[in-house]
C-alpha positions, 0 to 999 in steps of 0.5 A: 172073976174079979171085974175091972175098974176103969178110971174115966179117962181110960173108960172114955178112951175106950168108947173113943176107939170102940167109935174109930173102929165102926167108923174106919169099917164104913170107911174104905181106902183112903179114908173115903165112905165104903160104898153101899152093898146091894143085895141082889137076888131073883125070884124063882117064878119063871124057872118053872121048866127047872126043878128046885136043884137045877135052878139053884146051880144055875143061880149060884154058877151066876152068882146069885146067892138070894132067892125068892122062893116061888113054889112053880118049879118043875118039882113043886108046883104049889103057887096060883096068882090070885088064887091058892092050891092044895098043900097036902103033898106038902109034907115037912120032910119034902119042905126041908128038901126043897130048901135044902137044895138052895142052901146046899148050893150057898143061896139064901131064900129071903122070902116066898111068894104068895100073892093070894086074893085078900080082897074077894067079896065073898067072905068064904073065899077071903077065908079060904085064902087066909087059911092057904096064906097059913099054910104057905107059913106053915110050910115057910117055917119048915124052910126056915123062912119067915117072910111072905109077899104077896099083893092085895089081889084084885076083883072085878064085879059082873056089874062095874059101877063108875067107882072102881070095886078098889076104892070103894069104903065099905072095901078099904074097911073089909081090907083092913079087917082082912089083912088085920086077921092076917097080922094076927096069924103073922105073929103067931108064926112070927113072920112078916108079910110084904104087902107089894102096891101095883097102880092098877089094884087096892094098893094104888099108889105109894101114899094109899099103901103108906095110908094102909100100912099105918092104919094096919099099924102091926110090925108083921105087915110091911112092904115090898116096893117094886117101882116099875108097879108104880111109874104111872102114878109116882115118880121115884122120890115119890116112893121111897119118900112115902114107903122108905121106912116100910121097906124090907124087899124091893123088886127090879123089873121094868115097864114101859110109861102108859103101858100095863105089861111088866118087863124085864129090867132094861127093857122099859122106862125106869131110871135104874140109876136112880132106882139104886141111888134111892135105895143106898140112900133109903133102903140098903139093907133091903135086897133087891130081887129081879122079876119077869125074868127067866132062863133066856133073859135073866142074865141080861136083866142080872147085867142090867142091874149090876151096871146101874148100881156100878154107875150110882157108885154103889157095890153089889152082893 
């Protein structure tokens, strides 16, 4: 085929419409900026009296189309806090199922939990946890799911010293080995992993996570930020100041100020309106998965949520 000449008055009338275009998509009536659409989905953690089918026609009846997947249904349980489990039963059949029957009924999984222990002191025991954390990709890519969450885990020595184990250097150094290792077995998956802070472990603080992440300095380790994990320590800016561009999940749960127990959203202190004004300014791409929630209460949290990114101006999906 003869290939067209374009005269530049023509070729720049070209790239000039091809600019209007992708301005008047971002543009919603009247020529106003459409609104930010917010991803939302849930983690699947505290279904765990429902089987993976059971849940998905739950979710998508209220019109949840992510998922989180975490391996505690009522017909897969494979998922230990801090800890791992055998995945033998695992087969590569029996993981296209489990996915199946999420996507069947139009949900998405963005990414599985993990939240395996990458900072024990016993060097068997890191290694042992970084071949479950293989396994759980190894069962992700029969998913078809590349992204992995989890936090550094945490420790508490027989004999506390007046430094916390999870500031010592010796321990920021083993940590940094450990979750180097772990970018190493990410890319030969060609998965990411989302290191998510909490104030009370290794991860401390939205600046020592940013620390962290650049010192790691690999593209397969990223963050999940989840606020309410941080309100003691950062305000909101704070945050998505110092983690914004290292964002790829974000999680909508609550707590209360000075308190340790994680909540559903609504229940606690964070400003959620503000939470969703700082992710359509920062993060938009990123979805935005409700945690602590359930049967019982999950629709409450779902409400919460939509209301506040009604009230930031933004717009949900």
């Amino acid at each position: 085929m003869r290939k067209a000449v374009l005269s530049r008055r023509e070729a720049f009338g070209a790239s000039a419409a091809v600019a209007l275009s992708g301005l008047w998509a971002a543009r919603g009536r009247g020529g106003q900026p459409a609104p930010s659409r917010i991803t939302i989905g849930i983690s699947t953690l505290g279904f765990s009296e429902l089987t993976n089918a059971q849940l998905a026609a739950e979710l998508a009846e209220a019109g949840i189309g992510t998922v989180q997947l975490f391996l505690n249904q009522a017909d897969s349980r494979y998922w230990r806090y801090n800890g791992r489990v055998e995945l033998g039963e695992l087969s590569p059949a029996r993981c296209r199922a489990i996915a199946q029957a999420y996507r069947s009924a139009g949900l998405e999984i963005h990414s599985m939990g993990v939240y395996t222990n990458l900072i024990h002191p016993d060097a068997g025991e890191r290694q042992a946890n970084l071949a479950y954390f293989e396994g759980m990709m190894r069962v992700g890519r029969e998913m078809g799911v590349r992204r992995f969450v989890t936090e550094s885990g945490y420790y508490e020595p027989p004999k506390p010293s007046r430094l916390s184990y999870h500031f010592r250097e010796a321990v920021w150094k083993q940590m940094l080995t450990t979750v180097g290792r772990l970018a190493e077995v990410a890319e030969r998956y060609q998965a990411t992993v989302l290191l998510e802070p909490f104030f009370g472990d290794f991860l401390t603080t939205a600046k020592r996570t940013r620390v962290f992440l650049e010192e790691i300095n690999s593209p397969r380790i990223r963050a999940l930020l989840d606020p309410a994990n941080l309100l003691e320590v950062n305000d909101l800016e704070e945050m998505f100041g110092q983690l914004g561009p290292w964002i790829d999940c974000l999680h909508a749960k609550d707590r209360k100020l000075h308190g340790d127990r994680g909540v559903a959203a609504g229940q606690g202190d964070l400003d959620y309106v503000r939470f969703v004004q700082l992710i359509a300014r920062h993060t938009p791409q990123a979805p935005v998965i409700l945690e602590y929630v359930g049967p019982d209460n999950y629709r409450q949290a779902l409400e919460h949520l939509r209301g506040a990114i009604r009230r930031a101006g933004a717009a949900a999906s």
